[in-house]
C-alpha positions in Angstrom: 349.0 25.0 329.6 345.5 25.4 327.7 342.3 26.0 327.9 339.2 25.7 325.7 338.2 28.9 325.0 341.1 31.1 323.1 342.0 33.7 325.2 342.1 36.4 323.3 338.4 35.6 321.9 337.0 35.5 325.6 338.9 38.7 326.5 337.2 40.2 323.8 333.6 38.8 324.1 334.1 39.7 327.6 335.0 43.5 326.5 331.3 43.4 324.3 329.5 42.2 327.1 330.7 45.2 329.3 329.8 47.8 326.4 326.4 46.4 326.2 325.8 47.0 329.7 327.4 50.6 329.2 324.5 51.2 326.5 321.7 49.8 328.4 323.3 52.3 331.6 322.9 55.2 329.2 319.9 54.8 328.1 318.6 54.0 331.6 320.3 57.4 332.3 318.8 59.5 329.8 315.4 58.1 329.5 314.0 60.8 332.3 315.2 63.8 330.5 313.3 62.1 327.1 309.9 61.8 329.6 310.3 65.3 331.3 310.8 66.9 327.6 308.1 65.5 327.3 305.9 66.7 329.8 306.8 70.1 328.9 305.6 69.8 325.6 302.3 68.7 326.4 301.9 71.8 329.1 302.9 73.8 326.4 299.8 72.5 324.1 297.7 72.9 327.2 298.4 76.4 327.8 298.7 77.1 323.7 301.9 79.1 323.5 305.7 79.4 324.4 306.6 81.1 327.3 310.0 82.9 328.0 310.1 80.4 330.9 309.7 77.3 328.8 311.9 78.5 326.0 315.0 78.6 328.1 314.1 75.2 330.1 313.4 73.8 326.5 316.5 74.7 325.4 318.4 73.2 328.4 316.7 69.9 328.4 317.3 69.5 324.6 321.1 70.1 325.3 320.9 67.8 327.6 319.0 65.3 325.6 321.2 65.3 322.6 324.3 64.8 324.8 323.0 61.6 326.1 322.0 60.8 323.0 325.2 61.5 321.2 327.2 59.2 324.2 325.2 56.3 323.9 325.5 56.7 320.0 329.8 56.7 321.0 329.1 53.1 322.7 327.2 51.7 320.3 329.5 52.9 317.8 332.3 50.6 319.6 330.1 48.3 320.4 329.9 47.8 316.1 333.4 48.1 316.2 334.5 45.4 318.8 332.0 43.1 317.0 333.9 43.5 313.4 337.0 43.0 315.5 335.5 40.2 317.3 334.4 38.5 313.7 337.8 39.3 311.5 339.7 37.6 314.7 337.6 34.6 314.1 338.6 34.3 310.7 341.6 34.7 311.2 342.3 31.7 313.9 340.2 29.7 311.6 342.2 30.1 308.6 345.4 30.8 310.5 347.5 27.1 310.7 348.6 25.9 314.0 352.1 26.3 314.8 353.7 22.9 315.4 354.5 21.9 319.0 357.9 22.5 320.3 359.8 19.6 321.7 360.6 19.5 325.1 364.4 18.6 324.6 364.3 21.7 321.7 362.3 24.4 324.1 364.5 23.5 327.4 367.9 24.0 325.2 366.2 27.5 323.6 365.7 28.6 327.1 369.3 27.6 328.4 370.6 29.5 325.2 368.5 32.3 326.0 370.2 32.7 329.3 373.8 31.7 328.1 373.8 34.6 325.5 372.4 37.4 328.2 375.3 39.7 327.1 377.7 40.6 330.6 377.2 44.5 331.1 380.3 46.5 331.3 381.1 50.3 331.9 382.7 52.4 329.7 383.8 54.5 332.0 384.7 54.4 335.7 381.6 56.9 336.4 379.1 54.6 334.3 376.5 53.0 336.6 374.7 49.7 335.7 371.4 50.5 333.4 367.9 49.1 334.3 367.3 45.5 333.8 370.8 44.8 334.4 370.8 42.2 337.3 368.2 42.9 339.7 367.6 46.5 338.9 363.8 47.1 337.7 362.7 48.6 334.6 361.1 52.3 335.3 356.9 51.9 335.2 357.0 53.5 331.9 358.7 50.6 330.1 357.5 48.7 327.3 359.1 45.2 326.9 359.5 44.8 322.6 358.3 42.9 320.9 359.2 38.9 321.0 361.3 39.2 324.3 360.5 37.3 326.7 359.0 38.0 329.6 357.5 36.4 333.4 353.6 36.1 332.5 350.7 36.4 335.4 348.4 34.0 333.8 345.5 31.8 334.5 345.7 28.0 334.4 343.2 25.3 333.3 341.8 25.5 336.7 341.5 29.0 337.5 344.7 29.5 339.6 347.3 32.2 339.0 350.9 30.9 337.4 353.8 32.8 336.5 354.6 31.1 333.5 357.6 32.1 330.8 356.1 33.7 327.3 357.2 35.9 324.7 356.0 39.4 323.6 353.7 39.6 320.7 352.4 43.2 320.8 351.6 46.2 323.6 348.5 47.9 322.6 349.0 51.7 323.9 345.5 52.5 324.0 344.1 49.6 326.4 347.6 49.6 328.5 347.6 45.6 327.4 350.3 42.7 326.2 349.8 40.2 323.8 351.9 37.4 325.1 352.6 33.8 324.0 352.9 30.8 326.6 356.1 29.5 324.4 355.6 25.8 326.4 352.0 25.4 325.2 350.7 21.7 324.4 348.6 23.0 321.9 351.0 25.3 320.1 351.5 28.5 321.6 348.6 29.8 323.7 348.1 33.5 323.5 347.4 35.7 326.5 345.8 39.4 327.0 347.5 40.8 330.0 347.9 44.1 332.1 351.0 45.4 332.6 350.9 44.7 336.6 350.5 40.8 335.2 353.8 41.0 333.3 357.1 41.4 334.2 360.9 42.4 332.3 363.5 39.9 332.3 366.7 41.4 332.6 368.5 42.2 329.6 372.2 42.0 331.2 374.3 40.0 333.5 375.5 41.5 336.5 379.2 40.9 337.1 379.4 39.4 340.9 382.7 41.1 341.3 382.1 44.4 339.6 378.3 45.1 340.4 377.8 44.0 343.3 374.6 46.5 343.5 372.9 44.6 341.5 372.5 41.1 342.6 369.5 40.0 345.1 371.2 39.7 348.7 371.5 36.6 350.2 368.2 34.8 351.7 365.7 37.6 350.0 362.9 36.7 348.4 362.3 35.9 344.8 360.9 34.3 341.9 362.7 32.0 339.8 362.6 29.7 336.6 362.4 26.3 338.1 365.0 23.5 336.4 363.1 22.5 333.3 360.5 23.7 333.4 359.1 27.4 332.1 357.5 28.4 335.4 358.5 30.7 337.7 358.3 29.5 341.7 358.7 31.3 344.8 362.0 31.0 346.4 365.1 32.9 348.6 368.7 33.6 347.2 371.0 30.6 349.1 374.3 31.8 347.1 374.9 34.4 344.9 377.3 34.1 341.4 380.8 33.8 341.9 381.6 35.1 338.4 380.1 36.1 335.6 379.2 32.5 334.5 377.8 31.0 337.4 374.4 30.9 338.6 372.5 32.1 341.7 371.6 28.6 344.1 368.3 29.1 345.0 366.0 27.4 347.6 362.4 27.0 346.5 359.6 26.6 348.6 358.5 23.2 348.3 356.2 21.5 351.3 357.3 18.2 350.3 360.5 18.8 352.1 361.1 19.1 355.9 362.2 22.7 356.2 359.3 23.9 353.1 362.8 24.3 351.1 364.0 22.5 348.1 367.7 21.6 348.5 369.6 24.7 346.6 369.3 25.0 342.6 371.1 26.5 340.3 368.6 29.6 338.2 370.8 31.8 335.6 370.8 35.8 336.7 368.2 35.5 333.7 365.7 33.7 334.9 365.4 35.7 338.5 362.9 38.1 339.4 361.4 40.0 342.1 358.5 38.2 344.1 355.3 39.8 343.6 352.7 39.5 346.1 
């Protein structure tokens, strides 16, 4: 998946663009309150001397004046700002070397790996209940996926439409709410992405035991998205068959117009690799 314009770089040209029409609202904004000063200025050389009455409305308006001018000095102090960051990011990609391709026979085992070493939870007591993430139970909203984990990505594709694609954490920037994630089956290397939280989702970080935790495997014929066979996209599909044990897989049908029913015939996704289906 790639595009022609790094991500990242439009995401922030994009975020310079939208300050500079923030500064040119401003000043749109407090351009009257400049004209009215103004105005009282020259009635005051008219008349020759201060009155009471224009001494408190003088004072007001330049309040008022020097707070508009102080908030479009703010924007055009990150507007300075986002175009240093802007400039040491274009540096950096042009010094920066590309990292080699993955090959496809490498980055399909990594993934299976990925999924065969999900550690199996396990109580240790009777009480214990199963943590978040473990099976189909969701993170809380609060949750930060760490850094290089990887995670079910909301990007867009050469063309403009929406895929769920597999990456891997790079960073969470607290202040803007956003993930830096890497599309790990890139042509070009790995593509970088600047996403929302809503456009990112937590893998889970422990098996369920089919047996044991029932809870917390997705019913029979719900709803989903899952990893489709080699590849590192997630499709929409519904449970067919859940894990007998701890090493087996869901069967999933995926929805696939190309067959009869709109169903692929059932395929095997490791509790890894499943996910809720996001409208």
């Amino acid at each position: 998946m790639g595009t022609d314009v790094n991500p990242k770089l439009k995401e922030m040209l994009k975020e310079l663009h939208e300050l500079a029409h923030q500064i040119q609202e401003e000043r749109n904004r407090g351009e009257p309150s400049l004209l009215n000063l103004q105005k009282v200025h020259d009635k005051i050389q008219q008349e020759g001397k201060v009155s009471p009455y224009y001494k408190s409305r003088l004072k007001g308006m330049y309040s008022t004046a020097i707070a508009d001018a102080q908030a479009e000095a703010q924007l055009l102090q990150q507007a300075i700002d986002k175009i240093a960051e802007i400039k040491s990011y274009r540096n950096k990609t042009v010094t920066e070397p590309k990292v080699p391709v993955m090959r496809r026979g490498v980055l399909m085992s990594m993934v299976h790996k990925d999924a065969a070493n999900l550690p199996l939870w396990k109580a240790s007591t009777r009480y214990e209940k199963p943590p978040p993430l473990c099976g189909c139970l969701q993170a809380d909203s609060s949750y930060i996926v760490p850094k290089g984990k990887y995670v079910a990505a909301l990007v867009k594709g050469s063309e403009g439409e929406d895929n769920w694609i597999l990456a891997e954490v790079v960073s969470f920037n607290s202040t803007t709410g956003k993930y830096d994630v890497d599309d790990i089956d890139s042509e070009e290397g790995r593509e970088r992405h600047i996403l929302s939280k809503k456009r990112v989702i937590a893998l889970p970080l422990y098996k369920a035991d089919p047996i044991l935790q029932k809870e917390c495997l997705y019913p029979v014929m719900t709803t989903i998205m899952a990893l489709y066979p080699q590849t590192t996209c997630f499709y929409k599909g519904v449970i067919h068959s859940l894990p007998k044990d701890s090493e087996d897989h869901y069967q999933i049908l995926f929805e696939d117009t190309s067959y009869p029913d709109g169903y692929s015939p059932p395929l095997k996704v490791a509790q890894r690799y499943v996910i809720p289906f996001l409208e």
